[in-house]
N, C-alpha and C positions, 0 to 999 in steps of 0.2 A: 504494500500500500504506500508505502513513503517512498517508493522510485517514481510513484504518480504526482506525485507533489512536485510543481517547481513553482519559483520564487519570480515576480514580476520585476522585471527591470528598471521601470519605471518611479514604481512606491515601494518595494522589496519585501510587499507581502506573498504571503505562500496560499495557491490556491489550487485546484483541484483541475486540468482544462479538459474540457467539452471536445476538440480535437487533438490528435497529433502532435500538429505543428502549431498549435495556440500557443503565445511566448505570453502573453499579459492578462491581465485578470478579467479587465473589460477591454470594451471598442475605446471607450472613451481614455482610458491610460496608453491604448496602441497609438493615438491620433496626437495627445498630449506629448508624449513623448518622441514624435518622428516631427511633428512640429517644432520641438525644442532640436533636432538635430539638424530638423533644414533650417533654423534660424541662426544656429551657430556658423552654420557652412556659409550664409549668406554675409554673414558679417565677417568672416574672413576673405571672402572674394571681393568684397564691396571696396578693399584698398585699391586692390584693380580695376573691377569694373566700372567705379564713380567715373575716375580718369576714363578712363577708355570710352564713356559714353558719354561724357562732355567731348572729347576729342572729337568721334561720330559726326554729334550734333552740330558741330563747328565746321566741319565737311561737307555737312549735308547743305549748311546756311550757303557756306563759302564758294562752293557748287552748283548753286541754284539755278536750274535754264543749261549747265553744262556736262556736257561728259569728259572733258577735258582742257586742262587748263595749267599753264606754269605761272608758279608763284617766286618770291625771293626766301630763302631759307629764314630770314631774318624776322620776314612779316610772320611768315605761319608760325616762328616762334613767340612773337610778340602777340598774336592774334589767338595764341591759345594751344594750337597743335602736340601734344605731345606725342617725340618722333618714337620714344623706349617702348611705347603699351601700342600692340599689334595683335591681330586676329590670327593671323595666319600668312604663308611665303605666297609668291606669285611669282613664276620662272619666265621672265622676256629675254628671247637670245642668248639663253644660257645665264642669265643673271638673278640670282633671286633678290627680290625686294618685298619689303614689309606693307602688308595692309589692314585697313580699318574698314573690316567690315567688304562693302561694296567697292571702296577704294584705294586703292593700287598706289602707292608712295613709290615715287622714283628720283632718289635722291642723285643731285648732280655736284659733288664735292668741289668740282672744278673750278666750277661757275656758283655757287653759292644759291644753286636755284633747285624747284620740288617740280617736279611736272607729277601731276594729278591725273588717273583715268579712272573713271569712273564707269565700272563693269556691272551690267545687270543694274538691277536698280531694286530696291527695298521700300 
């Protein structure tokens, strides 16, 4: 009788489960509890993704009416852009560069300039 007994994760009472694979004593402690873990996960991710979807947003403004367009490194720093928070690569001609989202960062070290293309649309 007591290998039927397990202990709820949640409130650490011991209860009797109705199934198998029951882990908590009610609905209401399984919901309490996965809610308290997606909000901890969301507040760890939130360092990044505040930035990053301010960044987005600044793109989407800064883009507006275009699918492409070169800017000076200088302004999109000054305007907000940060270049370090990225979605994902994008390989042109063998070169991978950083993007946000829909749009494609192609940074020009040379020339101090970002040329923008904006793929697909969201």
């Amino acid at each position: 009788m007591s290998d039927l007994i397990k202990i709820d994760p949640l409130t650490g009472e011991q209860f009797i489960p109705q199934r198998v694979n029951q882990r908590f004593a009610s609905a209401s402690n399984r919901k309490k509890f996965n809610n308290q873990q997606a909000n901890a996960l969301r507040k760890k991710r939130a360092i990044f993704y505040g930035p990053l979807n301010e960044t987005h947003l600044l793109l989407i403004r800064l883009m507006e009416g275009k699918d492409e367009s070169v800017f000076s490194y200088d302004f999109l720093e000054g305007y907000g852009i940060q270049f370090k928070l990225f979605t994902h690569f994008k390989t042109i001609q063998g070169i991978r560069h950083n993007c946000v989202f829909e749009f494609t960062l192609i940074i020009d070290n040379i020339n101090k300039s970002v040329k923008i293309i904006r793929y697909g649309g969201l």
